[in-house]
mmCIF entry with sequence, helices, sheets and N, C-alpha, C, O atoms, coordinates in Angstrom:
data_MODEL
# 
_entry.id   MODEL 
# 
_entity.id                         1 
_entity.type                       polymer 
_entity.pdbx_number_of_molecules   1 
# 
_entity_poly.entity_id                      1 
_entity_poly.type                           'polypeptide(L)' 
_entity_poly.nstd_linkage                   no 
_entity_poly.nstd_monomer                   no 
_entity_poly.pdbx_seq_one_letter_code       
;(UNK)(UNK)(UNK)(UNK)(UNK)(UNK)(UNK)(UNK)(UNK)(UNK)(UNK)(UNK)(UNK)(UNK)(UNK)(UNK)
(UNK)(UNK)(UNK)(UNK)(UNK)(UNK)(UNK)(UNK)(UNK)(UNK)(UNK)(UNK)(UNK)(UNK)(UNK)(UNK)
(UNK)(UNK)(UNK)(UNK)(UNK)(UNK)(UNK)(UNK)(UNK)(UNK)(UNK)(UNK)(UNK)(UNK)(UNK)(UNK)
(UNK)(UNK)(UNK)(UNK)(UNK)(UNK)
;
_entity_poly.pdbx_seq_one_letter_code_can   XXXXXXXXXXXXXXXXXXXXXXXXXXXXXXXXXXXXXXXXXXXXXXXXXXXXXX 
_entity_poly.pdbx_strand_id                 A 
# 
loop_
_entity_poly_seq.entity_id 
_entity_poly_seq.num 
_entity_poly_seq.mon_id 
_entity_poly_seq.hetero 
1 1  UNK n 
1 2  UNK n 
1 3  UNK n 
1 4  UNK n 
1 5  UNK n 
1 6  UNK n 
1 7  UNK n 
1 8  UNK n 
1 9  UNK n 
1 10 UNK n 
1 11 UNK n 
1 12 UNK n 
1 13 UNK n 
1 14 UNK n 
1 15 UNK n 
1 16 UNK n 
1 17 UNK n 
1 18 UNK n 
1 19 UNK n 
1 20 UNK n 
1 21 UNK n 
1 22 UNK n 
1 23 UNK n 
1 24 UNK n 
1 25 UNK n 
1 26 UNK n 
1 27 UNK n 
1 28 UNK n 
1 29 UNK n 
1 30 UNK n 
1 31 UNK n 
1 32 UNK n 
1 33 UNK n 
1 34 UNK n 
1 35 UNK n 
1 36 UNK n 
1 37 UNK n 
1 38 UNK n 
1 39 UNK n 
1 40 UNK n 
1 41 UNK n 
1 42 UNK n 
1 43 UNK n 
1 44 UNK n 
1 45 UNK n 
1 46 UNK n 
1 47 UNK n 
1 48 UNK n 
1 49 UNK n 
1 50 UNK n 
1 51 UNK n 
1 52 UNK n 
1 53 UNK n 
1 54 UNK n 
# 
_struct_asym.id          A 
_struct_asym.entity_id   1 
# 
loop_
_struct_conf.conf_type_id 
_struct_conf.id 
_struct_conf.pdbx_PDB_helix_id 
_struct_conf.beg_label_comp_id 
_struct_conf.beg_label_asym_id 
_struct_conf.beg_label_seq_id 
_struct_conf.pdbx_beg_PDB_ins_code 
_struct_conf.end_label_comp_id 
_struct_conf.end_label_asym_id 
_struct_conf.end_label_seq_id 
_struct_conf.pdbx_end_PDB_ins_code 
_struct_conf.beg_auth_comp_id 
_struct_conf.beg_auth_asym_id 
_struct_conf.beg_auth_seq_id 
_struct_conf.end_auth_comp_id 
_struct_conf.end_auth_asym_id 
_struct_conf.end_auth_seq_id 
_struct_conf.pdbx_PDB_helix_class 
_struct_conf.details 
_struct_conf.pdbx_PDB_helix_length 
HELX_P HELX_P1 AA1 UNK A 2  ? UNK A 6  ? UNK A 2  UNK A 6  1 ? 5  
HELX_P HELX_P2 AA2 UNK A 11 ? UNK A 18 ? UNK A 11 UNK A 18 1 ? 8  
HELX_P HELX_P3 AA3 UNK A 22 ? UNK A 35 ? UNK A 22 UNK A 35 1 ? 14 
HELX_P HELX_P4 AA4 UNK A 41 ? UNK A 51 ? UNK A 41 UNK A 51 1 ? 11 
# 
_struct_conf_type.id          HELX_P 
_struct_conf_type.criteria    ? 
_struct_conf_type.reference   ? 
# 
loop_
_atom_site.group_PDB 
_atom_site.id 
_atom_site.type_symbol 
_atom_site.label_atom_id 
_atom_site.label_alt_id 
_atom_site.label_comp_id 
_atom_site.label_asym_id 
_atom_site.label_entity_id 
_atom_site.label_seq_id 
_atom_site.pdbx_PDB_ins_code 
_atom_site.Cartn_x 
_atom_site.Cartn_y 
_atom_site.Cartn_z 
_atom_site.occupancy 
_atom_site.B_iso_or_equiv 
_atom_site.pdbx_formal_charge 
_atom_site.auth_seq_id 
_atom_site.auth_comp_id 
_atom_site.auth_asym_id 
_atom_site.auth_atom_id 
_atom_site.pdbx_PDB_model_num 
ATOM 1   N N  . UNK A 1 1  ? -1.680  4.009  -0.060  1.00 0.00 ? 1  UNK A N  1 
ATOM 2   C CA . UNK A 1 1  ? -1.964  5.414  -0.210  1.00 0.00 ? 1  UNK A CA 1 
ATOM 3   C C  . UNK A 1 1  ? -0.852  6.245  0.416   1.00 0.00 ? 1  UNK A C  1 
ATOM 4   O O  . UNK A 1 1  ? -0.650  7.353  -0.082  1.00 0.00 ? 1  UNK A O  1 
ATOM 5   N N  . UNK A 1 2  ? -0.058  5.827  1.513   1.00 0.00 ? 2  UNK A N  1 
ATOM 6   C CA . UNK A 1 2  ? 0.363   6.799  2.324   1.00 0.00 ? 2  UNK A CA 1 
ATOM 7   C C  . UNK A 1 2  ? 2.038   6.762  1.317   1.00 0.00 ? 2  UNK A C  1 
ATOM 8   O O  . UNK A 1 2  ? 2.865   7.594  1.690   1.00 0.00 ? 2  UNK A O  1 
ATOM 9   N N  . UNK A 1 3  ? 2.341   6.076  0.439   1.00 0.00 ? 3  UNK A N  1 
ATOM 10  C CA . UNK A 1 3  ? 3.471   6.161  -0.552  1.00 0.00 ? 3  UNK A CA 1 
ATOM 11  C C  . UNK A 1 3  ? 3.038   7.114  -1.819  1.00 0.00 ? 3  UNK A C  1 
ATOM 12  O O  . UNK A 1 3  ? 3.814   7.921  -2.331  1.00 0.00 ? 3  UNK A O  1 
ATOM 13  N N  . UNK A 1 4  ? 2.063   6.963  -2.128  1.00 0.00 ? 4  UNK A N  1 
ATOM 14  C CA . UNK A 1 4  ? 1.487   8.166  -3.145  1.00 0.00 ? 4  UNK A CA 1 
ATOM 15  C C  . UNK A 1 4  ? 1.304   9.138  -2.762  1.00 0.00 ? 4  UNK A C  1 
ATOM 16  O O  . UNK A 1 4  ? 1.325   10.068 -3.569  1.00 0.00 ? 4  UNK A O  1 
ATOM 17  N N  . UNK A 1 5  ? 1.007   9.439  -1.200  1.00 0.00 ? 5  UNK A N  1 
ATOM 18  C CA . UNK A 1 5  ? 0.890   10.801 -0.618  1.00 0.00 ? 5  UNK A CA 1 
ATOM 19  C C  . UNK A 1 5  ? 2.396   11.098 -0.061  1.00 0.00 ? 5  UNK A C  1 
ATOM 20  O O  . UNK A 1 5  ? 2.535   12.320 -0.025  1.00 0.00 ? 5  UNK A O  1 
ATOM 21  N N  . UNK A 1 6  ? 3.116   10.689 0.212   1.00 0.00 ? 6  UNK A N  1 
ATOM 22  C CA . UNK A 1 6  ? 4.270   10.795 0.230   1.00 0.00 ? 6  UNK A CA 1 
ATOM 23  C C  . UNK A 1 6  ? 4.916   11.187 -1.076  1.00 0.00 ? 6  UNK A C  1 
ATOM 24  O O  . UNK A 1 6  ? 5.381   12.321 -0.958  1.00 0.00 ? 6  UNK A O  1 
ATOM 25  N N  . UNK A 1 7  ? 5.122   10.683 -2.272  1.00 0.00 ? 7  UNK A N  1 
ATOM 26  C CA . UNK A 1 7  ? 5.219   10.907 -3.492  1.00 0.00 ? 7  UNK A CA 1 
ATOM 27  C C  . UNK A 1 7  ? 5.118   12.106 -4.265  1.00 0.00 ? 7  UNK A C  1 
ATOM 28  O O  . UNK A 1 7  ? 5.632   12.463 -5.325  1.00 0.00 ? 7  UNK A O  1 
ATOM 29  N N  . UNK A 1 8  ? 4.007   12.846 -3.141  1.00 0.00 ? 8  UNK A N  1 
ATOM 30  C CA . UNK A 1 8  ? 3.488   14.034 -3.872  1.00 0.00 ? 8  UNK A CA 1 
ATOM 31  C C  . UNK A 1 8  ? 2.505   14.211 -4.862  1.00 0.00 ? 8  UNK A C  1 
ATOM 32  O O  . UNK A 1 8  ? 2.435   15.167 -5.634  1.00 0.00 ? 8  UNK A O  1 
ATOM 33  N N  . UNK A 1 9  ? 1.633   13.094 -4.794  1.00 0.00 ? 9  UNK A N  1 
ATOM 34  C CA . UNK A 1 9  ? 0.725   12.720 -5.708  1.00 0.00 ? 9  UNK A CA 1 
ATOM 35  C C  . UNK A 1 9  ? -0.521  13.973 -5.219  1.00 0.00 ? 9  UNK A C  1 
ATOM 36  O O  . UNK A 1 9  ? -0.662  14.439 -4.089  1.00 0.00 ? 9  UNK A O  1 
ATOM 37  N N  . UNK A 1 10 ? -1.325  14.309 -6.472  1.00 0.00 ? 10 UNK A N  1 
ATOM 38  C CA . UNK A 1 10 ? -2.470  14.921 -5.975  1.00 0.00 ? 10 UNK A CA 1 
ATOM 39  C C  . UNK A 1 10 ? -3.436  13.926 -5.298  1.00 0.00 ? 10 UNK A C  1 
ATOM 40  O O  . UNK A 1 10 ? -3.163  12.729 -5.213  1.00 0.00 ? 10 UNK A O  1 
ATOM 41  N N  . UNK A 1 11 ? -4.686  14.518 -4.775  1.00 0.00 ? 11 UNK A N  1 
ATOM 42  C CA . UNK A 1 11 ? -5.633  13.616 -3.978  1.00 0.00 ? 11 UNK A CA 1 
ATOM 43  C C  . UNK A 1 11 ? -6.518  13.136 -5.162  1.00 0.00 ? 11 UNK A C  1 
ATOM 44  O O  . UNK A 1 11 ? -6.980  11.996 -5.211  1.00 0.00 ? 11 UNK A O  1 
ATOM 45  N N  . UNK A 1 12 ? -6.776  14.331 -6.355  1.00 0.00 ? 12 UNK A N  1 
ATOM 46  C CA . UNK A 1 12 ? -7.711  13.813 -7.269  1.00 0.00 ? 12 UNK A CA 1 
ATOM 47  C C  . UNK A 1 12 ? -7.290  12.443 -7.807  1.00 0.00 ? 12 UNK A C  1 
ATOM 48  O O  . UNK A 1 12 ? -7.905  11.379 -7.873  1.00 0.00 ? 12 UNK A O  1 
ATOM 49  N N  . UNK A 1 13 ? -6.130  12.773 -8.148  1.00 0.00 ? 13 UNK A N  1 
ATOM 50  C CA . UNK A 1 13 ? -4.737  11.411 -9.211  1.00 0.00 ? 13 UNK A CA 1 
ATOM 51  C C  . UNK A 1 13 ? -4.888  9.908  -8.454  1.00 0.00 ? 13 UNK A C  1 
ATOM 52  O O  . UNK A 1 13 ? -5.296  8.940  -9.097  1.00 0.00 ? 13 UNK A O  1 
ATOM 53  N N  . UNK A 1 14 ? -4.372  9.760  -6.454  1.00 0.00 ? 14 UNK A N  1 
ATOM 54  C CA . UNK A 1 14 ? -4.539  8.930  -6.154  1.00 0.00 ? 14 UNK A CA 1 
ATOM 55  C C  . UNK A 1 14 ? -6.562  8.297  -5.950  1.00 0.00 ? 14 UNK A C  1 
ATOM 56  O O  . UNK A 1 14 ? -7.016  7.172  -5.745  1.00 0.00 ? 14 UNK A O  1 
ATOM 57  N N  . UNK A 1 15 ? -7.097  9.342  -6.091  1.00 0.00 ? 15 UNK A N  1 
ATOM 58  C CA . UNK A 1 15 ? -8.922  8.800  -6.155  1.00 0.00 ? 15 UNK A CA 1 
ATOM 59  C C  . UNK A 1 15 ? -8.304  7.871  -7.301  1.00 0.00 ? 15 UNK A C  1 
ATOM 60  O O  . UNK A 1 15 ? -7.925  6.727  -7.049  1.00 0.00 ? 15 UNK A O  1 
ATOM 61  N N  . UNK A 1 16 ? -8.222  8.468  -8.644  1.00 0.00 ? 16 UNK A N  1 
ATOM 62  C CA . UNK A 1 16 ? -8.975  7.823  -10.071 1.00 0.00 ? 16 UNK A CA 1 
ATOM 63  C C  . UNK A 1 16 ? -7.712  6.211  -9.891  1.00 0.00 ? 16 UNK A C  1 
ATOM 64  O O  . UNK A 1 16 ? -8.077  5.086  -10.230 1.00 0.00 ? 16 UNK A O  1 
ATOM 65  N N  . UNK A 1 17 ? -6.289  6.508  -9.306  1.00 0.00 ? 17 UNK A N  1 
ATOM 66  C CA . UNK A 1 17 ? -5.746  4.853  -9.138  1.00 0.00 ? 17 UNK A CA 1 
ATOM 67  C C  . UNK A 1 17 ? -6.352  3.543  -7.955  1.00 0.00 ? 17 UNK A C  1 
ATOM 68  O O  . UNK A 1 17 ? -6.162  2.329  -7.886  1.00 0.00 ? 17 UNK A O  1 
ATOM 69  N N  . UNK A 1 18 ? -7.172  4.567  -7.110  1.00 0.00 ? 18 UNK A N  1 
ATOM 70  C CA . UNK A 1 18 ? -7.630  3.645  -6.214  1.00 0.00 ? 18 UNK A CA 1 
ATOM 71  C C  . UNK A 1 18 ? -9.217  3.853  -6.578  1.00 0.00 ? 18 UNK A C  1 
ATOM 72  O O  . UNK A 1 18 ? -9.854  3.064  -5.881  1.00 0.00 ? 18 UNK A O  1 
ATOM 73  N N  . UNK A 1 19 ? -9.959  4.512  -7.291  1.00 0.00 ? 19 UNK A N  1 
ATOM 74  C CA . UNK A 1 19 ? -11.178 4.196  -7.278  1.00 0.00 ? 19 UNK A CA 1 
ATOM 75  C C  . UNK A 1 19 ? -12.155 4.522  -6.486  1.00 0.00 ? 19 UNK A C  1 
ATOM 76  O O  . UNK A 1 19 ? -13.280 4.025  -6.446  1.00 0.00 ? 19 UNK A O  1 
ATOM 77  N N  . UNK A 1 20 ? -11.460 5.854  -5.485  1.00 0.00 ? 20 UNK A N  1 
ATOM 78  C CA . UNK A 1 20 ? -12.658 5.873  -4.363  1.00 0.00 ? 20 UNK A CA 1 
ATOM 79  C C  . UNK A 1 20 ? -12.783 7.723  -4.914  1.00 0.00 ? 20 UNK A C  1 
ATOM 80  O O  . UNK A 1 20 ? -12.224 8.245  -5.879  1.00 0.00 ? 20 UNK A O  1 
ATOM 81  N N  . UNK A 1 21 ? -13.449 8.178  -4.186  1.00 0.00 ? 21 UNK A N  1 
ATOM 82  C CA . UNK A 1 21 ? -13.717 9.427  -4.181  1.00 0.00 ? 21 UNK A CA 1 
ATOM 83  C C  . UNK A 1 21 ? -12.307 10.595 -3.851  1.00 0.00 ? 21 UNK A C  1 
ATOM 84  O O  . UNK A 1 21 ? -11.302 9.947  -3.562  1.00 0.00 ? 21 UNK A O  1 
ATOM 85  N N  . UNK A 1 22 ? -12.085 11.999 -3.843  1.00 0.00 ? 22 UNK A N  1 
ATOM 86  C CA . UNK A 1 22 ? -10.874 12.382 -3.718  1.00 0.00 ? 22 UNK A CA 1 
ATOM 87  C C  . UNK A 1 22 ? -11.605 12.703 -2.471  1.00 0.00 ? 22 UNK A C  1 
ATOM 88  O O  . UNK A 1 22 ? -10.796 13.278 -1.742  1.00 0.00 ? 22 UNK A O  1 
ATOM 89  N N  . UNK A 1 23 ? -13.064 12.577 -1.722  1.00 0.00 ? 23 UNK A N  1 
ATOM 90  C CA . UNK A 1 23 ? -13.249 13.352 -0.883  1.00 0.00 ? 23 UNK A CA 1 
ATOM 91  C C  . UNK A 1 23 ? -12.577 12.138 0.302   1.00 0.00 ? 23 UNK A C  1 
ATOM 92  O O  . UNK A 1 23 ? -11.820 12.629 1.139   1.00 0.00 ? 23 UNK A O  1 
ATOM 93  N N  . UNK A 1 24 ? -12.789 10.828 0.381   1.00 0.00 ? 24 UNK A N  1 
ATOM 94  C CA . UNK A 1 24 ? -11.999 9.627  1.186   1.00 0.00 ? 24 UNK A CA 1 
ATOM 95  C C  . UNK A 1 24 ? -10.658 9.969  1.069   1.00 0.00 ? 24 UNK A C  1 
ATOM 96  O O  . UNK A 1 24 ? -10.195 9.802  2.197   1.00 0.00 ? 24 UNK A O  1 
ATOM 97  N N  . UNK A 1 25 ? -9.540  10.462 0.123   1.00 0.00 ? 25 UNK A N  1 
ATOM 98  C CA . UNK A 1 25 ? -8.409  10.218 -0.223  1.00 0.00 ? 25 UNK A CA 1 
ATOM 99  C C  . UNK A 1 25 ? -7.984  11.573 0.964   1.00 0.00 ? 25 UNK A C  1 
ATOM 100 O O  . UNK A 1 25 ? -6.908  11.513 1.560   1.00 0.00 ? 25 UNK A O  1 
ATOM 101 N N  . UNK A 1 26 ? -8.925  12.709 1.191   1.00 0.00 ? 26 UNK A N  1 
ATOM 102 C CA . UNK A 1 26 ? -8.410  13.642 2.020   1.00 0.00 ? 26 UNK A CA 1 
ATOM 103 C C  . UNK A 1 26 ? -8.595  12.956 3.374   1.00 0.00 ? 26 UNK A C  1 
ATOM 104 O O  . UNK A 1 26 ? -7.700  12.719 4.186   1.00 0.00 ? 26 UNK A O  1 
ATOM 105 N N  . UNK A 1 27 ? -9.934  12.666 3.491   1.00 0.00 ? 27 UNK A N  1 
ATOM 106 C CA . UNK A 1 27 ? -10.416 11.905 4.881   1.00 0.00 ? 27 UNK A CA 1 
ATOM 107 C C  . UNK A 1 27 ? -8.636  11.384 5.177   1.00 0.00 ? 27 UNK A C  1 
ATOM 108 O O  . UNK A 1 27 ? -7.741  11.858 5.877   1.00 0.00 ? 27 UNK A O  1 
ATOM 109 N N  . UNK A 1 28 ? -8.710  10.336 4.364   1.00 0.00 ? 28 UNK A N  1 
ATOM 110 C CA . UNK A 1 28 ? -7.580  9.377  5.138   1.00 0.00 ? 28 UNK A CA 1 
ATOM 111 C C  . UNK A 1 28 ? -6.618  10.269 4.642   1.00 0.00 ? 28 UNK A C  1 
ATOM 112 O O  . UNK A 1 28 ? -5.847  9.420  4.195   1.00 0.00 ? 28 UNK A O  1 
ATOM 113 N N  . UNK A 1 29 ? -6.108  11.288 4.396   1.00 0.00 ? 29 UNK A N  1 
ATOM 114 C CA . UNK A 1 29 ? -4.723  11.885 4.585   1.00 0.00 ? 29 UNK A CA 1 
ATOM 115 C C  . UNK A 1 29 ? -4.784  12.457 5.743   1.00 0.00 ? 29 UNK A C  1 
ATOM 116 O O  . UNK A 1 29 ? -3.731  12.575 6.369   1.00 0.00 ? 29 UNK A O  1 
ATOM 117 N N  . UNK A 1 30 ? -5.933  12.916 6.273   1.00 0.00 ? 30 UNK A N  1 
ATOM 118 C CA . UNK A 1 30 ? -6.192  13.501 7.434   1.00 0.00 ? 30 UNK A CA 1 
ATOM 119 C C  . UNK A 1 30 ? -5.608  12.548 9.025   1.00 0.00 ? 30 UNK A C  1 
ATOM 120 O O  . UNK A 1 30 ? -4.720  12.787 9.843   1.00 0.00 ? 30 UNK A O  1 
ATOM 121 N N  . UNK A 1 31 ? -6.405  11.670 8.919   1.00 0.00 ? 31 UNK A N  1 
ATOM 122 C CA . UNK A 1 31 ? -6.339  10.550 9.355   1.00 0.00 ? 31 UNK A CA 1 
ATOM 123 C C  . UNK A 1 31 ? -5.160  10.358 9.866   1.00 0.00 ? 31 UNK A C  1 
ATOM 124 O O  . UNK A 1 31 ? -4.953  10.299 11.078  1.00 0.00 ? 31 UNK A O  1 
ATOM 125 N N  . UNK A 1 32 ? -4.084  10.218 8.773   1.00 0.00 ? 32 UNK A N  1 
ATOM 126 C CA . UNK A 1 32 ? -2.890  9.644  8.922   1.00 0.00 ? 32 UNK A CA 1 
ATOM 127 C C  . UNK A 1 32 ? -2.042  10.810 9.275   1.00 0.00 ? 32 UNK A C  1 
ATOM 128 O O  . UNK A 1 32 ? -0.925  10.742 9.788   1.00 0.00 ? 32 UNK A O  1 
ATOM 129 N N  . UNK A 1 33 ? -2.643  11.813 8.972   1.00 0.00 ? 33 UNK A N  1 
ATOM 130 C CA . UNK A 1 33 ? -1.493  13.137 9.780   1.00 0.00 ? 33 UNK A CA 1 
ATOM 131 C C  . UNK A 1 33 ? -1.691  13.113 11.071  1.00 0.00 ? 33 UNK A C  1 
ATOM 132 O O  . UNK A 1 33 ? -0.668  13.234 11.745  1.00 0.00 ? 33 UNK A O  1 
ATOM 133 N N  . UNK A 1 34 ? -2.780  12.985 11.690  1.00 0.00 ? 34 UNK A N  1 
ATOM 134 C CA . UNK A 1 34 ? -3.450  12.783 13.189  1.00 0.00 ? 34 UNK A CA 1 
ATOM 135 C C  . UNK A 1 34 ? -2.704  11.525 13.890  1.00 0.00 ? 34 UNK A C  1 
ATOM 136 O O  . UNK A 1 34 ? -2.242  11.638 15.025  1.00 0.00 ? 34 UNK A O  1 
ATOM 137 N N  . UNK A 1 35 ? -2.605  10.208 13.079  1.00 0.00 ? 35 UNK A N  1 
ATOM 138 C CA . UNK A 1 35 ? -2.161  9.357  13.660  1.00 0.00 ? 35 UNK A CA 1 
ATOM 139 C C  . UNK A 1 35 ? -0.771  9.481  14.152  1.00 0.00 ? 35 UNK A C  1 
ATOM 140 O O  . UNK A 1 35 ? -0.400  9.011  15.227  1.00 0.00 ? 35 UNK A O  1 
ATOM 141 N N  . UNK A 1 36 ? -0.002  10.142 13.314  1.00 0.00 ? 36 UNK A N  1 
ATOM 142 C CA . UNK A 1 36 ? 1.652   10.259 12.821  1.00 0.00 ? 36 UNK A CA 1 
ATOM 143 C C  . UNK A 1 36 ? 1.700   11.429 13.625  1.00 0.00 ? 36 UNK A C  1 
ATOM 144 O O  . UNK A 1 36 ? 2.879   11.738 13.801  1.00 0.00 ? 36 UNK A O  1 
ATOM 145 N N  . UNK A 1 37 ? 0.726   12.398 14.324  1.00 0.00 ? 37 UNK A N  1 
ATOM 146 C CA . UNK A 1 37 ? 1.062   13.241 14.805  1.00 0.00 ? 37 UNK A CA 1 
ATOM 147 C C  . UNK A 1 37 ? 2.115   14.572 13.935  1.00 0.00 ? 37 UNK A C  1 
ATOM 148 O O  . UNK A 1 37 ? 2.941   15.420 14.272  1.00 0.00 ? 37 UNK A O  1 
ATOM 149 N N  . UNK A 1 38 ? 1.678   14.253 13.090  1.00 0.00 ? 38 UNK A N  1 
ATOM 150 C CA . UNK A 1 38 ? 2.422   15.283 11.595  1.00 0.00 ? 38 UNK A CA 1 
ATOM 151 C C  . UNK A 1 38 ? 1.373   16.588 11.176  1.00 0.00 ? 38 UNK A C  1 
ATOM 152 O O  . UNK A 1 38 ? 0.171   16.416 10.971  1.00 0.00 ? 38 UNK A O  1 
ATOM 153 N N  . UNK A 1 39 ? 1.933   17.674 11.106  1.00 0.00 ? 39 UNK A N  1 
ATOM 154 C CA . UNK A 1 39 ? 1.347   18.785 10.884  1.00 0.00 ? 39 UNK A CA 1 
ATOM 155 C C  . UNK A 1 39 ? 1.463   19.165 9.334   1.00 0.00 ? 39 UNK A C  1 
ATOM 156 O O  . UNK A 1 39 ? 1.082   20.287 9.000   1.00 0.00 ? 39 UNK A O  1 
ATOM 157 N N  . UNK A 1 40 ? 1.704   18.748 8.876   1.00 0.00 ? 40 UNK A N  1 
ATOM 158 C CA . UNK A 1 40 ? 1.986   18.636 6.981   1.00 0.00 ? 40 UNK A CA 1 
ATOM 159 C C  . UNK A 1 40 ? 2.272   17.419 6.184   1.00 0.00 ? 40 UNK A C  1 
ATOM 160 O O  . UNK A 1 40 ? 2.079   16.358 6.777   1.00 0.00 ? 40 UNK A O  1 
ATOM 161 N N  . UNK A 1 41 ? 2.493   17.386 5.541   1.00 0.00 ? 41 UNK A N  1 
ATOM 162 C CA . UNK A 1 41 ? 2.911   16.178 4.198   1.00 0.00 ? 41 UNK A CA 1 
ATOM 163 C C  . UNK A 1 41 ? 4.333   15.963 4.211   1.00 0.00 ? 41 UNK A C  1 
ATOM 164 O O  . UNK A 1 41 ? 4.736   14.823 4.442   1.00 0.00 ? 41 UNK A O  1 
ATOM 165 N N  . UNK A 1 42 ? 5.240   16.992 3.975   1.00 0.00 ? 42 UNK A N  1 
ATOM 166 C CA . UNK A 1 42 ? 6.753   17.046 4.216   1.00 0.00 ? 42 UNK A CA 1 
ATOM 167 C C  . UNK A 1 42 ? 6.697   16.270 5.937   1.00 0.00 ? 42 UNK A C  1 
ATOM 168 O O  . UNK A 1 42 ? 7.250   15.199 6.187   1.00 0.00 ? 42 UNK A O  1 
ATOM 169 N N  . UNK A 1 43 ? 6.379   16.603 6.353   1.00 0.00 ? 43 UNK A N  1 
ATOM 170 C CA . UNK A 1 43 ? 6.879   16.375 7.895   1.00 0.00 ? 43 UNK A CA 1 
ATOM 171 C C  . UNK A 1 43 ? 6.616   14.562 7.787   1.00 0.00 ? 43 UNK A C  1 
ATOM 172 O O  . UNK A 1 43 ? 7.455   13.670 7.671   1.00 0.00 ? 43 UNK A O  1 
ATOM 173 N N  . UNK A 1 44 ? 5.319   14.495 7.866   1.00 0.00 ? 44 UNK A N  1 
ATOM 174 C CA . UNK A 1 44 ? 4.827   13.069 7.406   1.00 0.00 ? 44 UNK A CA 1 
ATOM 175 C C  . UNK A 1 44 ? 5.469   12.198 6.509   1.00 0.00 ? 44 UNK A C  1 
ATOM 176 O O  . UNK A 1 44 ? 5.742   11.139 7.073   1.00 0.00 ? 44 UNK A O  1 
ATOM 177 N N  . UNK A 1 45 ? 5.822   12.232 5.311   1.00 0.00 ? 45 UNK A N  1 
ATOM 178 C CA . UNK A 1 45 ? 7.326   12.014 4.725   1.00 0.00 ? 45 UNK A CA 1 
ATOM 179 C C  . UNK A 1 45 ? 8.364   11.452 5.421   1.00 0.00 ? 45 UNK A C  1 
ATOM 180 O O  . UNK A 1 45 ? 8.761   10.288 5.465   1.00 0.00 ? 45 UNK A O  1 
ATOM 181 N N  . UNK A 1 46 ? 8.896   12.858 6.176   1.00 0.00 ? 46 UNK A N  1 
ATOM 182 C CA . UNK A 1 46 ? 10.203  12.799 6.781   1.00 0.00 ? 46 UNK A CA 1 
ATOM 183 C C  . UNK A 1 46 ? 10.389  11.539 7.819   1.00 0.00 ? 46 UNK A C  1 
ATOM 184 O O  . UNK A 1 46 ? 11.416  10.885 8.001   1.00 0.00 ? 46 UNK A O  1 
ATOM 185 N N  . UNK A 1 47 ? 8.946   11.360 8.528   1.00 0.00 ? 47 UNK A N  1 
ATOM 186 C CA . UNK A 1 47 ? 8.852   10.450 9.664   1.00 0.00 ? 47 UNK A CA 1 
ATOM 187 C C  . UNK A 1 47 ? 8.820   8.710  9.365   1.00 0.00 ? 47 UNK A C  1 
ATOM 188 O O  . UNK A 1 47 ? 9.286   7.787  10.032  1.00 0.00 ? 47 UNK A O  1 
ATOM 189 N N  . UNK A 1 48 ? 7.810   8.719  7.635   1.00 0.00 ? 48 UNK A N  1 
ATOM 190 C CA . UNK A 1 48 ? 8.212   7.391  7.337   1.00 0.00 ? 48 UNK A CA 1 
ATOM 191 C C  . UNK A 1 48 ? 9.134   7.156  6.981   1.00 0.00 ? 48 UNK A C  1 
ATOM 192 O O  . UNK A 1 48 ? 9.707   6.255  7.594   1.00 0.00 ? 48 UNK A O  1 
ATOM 193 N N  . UNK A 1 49 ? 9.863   7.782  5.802   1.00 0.00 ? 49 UNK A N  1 
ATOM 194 C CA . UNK A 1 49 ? 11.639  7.254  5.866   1.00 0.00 ? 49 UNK A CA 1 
ATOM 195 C C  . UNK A 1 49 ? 12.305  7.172  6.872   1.00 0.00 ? 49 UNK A C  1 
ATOM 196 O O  . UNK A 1 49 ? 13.149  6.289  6.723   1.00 0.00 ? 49 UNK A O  1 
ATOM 197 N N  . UNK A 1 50 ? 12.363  7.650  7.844   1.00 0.00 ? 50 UNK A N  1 
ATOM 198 C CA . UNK A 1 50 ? 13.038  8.007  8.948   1.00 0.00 ? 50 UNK A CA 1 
ATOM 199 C C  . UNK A 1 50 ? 12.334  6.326  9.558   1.00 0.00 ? 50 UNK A C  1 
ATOM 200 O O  . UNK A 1 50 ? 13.174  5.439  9.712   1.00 0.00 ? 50 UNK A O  1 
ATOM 201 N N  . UNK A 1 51 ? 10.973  6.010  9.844   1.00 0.00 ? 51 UNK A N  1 
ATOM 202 C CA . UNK A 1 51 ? 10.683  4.799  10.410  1.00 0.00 ? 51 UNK A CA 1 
ATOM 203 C C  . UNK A 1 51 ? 10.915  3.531  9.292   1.00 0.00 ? 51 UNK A C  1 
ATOM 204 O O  . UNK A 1 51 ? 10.955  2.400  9.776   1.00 0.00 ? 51 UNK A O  1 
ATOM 205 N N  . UNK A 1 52 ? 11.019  3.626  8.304   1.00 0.00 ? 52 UNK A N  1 
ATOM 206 C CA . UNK A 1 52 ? 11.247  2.370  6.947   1.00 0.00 ? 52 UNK A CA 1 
ATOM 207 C C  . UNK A 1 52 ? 10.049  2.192  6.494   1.00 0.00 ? 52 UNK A C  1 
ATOM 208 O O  . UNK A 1 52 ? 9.916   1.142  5.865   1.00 0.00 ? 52 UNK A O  1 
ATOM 209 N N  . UNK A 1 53 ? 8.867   3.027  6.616   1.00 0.00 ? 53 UNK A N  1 
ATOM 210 C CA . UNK A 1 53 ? 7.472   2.704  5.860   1.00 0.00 ? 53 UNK A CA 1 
ATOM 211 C C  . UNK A 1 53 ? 7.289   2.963  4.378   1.00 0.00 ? 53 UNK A C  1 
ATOM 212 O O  . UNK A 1 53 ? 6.248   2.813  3.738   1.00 0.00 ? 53 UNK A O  1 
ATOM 213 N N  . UNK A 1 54 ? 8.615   3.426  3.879   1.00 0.00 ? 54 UNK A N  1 
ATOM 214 C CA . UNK A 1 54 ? 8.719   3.760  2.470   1.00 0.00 ? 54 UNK A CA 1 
ATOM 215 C C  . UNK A 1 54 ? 9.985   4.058  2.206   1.00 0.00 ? 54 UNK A C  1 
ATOM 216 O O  . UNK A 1 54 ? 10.320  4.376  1.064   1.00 0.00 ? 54 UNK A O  1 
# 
């Protein structure tokens, strides 16, 4: 997920490829901005290329 959200994918788009709800697909974008300590999507991005997670 966190390469499709990186990608720029919508939340609805990555639900219907993974099958779960878009309301989980925000949960865990949430999630992973909290973890990453990232205040946006760009920023979050910037930090996995920058670490090699994508």
């Amino acid at each position: 997920m966190l390469k499709q959200i990186a990608q720029g994918k919508k939340a609805k788009d990555i639900a219907k490829e993974l099958y779960i709800s878009t309301l989980t697909v925000n949960t865990h974008k949430r999630n992973i901005l909290k973890k990453f300590h990232c205040k946006n999507i760009s920023h979050l991005a910037a930090v996995c290329v920058k670490e090699g997670l994508i």
